[in-house]
C-alpha positions in Angstrom: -6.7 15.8 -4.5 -8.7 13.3 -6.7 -12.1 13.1 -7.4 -13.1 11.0 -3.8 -15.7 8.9 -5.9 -13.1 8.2 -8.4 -10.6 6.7 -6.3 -13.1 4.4 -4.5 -14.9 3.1 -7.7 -10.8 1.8 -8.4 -10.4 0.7 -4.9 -13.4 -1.6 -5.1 -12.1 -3.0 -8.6 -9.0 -3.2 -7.1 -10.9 -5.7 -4.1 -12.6 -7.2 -6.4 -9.7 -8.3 -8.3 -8.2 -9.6 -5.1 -11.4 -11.5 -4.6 -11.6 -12.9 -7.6 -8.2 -14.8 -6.3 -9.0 -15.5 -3.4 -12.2 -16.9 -3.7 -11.2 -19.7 -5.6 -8.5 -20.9 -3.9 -8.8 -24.0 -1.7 -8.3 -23.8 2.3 -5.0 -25.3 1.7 -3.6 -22.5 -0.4 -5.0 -20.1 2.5 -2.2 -21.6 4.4 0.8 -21.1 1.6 3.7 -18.9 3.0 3.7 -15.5 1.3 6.8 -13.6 0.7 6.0 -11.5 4.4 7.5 -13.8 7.0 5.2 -15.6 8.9 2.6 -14.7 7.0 0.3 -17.0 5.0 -2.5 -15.7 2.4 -4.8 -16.2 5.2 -2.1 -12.8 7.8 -2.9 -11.1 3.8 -6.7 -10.7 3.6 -7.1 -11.0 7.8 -4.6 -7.6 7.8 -6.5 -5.8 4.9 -9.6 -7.1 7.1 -8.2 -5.6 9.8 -6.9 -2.4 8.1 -10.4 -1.8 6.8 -11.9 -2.1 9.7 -9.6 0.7 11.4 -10.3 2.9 8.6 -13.9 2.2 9.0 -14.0 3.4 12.4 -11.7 6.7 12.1 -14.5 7.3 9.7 -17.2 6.4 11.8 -15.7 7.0 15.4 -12.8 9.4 15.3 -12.4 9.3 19.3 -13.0 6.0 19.3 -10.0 5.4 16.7 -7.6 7.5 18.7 -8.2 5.2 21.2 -7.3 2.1 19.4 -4.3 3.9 17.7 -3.1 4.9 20.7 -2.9 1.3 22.1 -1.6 0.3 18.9 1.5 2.9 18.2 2.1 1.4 22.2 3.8 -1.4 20.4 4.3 -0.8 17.1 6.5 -3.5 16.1 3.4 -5.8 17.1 0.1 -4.7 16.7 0.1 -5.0 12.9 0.8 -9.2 12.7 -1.0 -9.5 15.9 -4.1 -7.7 14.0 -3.4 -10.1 10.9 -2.7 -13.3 13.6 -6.1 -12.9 14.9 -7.9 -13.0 11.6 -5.6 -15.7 10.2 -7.1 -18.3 12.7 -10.5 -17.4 11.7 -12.6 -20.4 9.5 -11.9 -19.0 5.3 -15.9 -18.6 5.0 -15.6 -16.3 7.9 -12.7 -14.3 7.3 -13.9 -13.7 4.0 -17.2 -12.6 5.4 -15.2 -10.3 7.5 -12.8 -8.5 4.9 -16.1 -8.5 2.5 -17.9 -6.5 4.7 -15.5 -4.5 6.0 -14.1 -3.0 2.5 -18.1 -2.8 1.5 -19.5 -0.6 4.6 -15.9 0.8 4.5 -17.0 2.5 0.7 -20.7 3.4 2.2 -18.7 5.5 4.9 -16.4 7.1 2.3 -18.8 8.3 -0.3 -21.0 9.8 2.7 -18.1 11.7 3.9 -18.9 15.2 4.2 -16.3 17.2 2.0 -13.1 18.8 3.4 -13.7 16.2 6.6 -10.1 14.9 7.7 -10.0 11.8 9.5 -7.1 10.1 11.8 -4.5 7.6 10.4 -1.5 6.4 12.1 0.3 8.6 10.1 -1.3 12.0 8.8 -4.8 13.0 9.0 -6.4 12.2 5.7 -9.3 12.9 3.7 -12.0 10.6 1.9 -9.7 10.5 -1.8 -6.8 10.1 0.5 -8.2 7.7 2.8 -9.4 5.3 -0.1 -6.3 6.0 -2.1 -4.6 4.8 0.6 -6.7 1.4 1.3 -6.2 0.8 -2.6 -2.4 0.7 -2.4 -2.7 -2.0 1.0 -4.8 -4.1 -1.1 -2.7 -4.0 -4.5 0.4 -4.4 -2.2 -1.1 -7.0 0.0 -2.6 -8.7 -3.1 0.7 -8.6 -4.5 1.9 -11.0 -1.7 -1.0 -13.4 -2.4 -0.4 -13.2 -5.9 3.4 -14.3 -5.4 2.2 -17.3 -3.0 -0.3 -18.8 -5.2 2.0 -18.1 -8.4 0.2 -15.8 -10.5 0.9 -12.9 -12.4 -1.4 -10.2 -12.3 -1.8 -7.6 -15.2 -0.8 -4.2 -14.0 -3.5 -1.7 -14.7 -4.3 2.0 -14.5 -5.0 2.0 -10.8 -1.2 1.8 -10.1 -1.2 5.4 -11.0 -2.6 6.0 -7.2 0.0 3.7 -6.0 2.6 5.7 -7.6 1.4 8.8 -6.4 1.4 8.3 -2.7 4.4 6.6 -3.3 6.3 10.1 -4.5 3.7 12.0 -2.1 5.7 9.7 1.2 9.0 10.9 0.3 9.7 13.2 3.1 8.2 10.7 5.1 10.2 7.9 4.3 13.2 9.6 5.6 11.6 10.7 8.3 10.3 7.5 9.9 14.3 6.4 9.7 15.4 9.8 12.0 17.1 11.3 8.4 16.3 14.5 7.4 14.3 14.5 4.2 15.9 16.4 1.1 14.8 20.4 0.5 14.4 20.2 -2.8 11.7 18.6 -5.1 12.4 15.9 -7.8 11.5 14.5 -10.8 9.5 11.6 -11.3 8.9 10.1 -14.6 7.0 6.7 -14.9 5.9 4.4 -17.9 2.3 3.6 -17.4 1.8 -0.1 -17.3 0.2 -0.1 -21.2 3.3 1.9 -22.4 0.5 4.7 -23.5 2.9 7.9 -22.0 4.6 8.9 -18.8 3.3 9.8 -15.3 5.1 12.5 -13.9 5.4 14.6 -10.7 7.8 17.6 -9.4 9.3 20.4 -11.5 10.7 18.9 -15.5 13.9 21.0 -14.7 14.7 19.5 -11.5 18.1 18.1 -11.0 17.4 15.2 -9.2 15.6 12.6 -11.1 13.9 9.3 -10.5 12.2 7.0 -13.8 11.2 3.7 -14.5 8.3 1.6 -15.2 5.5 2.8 -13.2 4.9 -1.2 -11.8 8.6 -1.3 -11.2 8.2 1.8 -9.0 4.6 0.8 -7.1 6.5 -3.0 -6.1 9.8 -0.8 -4.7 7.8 2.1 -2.6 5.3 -0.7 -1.4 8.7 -2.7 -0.8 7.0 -6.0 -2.5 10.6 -5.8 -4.4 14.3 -5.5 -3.7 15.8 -2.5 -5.3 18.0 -4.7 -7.1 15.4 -6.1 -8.9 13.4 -3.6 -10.4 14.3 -1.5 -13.4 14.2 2.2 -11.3 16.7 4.7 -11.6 18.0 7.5 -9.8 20.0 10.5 -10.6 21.5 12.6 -7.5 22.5 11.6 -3.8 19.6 12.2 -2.8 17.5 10.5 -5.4 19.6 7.7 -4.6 19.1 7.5 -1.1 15.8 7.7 -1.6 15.2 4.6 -3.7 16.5 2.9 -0.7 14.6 3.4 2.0 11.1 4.3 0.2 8.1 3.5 1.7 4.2 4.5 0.8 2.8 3.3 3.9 2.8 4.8 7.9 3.9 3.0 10.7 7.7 1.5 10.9 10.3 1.5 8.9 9.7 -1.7 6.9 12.9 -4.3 6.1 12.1 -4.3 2.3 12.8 -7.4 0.9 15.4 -9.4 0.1 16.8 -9.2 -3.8 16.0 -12.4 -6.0 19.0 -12.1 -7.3 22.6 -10.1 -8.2 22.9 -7.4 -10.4 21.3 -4.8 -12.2 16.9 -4.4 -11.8 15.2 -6.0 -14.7 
């Protein structure tokens, strides 16, 4: 796995980036509708608040988080907007206090981590690299949906390389969480990096299945911040195919995805 202080000096540029957003919006455009329904920029940062918080104390507390998570997977079509509800209706200065300190104390815990330590998740067990690599893709996919509500385009960067990889790491899982049996065999995945510098790849070159594309096109489908339809990912074999589907990076349910912008072939 990646070096763990690595991954968390890009998941606090990644924050800050997000912070550097949302810090200058006004506390109307805390209330604009993002592309989750129901959710406003205000369900974004109060769920990565939240998030960050639960990581913080699987860290901290594992008992203590096998507690919560317990309650939680008790209804898990719920507790996730009920988590984001909750900090939604806090004052801006205050949630922002919250997610602030959260993500901050959260990086204290991580870096003190012993090595080899594995800590609970909703999904897998994971350790420090894995926990903040983990955290990063929430916030780029999270900041996504803030970026989308407010209307601005945000440069993709290097740091999607962790996205990717979780993405291609949850395969089997993504079939999984849907009651399918994932595939046997390993694929091919080639990506453009966002500055059109080379490829990222995973799984054996002479595999026969085959997924490529532009590594942002890639990050938006597995995070599902786009419809299949409009991205420019392609798949060769059945079960490459499938996949592209129903991929997901993150644990919990099955997420509906969204709907495509429009007809047609990906961009």
């Amino acid at each position: 796995m990646s070096d763990p202080a690595a991954v968390l000096d890009d998941l606090r540029a990644e924050g800050d980036e997000l912070d550097q957003l949302v810090g200058g919006l006004s506390e109307k455009q805390w209330s604009l509708a993002t592309p989750a329904p129901r959710w406003t920029v205000a369900h974004q940062i109060a769920h990565l608040a939240w998030t960050d918080t639960a990581a913080l104390l699987s860290v901290t507390d594992p008992e203590g988080f096998a507690a919560e998570a317990r309650e939680a997977l008790a209804a898990p079509e719920r507790f996730v907007d009920d988590g984001a509800e909750a900090g939604a209706e806090l004052a801006v200065d205050e949630l922002l206090a919250w997610w602030r300190d959260g993500r901050e104390q959260l990086q204290r815990a991580l870096r003190a981590a012993p090595a080899g330590v594995r800590f609970p998740w909703y999904g897998p067990p994971m350790g420090a690299a894995s926990m903040a690599t983990g955290r990063l893709m929430e916030t780029w996919a999270h900041g996504q949906d803030v970026a989308d509500a407010v209307g601005v385009r945000r440069e993709p960067t290097a740091r999607l390389r962790h996205v990717a990889r979780i993405g291609v790491r949850a395969r089997g899982y993504a079939f999984a969480v849907r009651g399918l049996t994932p595939p046997g065999e390993e694929f091919r995945v080639e990506l453009t990096a966002p500055d059109g510098s080379g490829l990222w790849t995973y799984g054996p070159e002479d595999a026969r299945q085959r997924v490529t594309g532009p590594a942002l096109d890639f990050c938006l489908l597995v995070t599902q911040r786009a419809h299949r339809d409009d991205v420019a990912v392609r798949a060769e074999g059945a079960d490459a195919d499938r996949w592209l589907d129903i991929a997901q990076a993150f644990a919990g349910p099955a997420g509906a995805g969204r709907e495509p912008k429009r007809d047609g072939a990906g961009a």
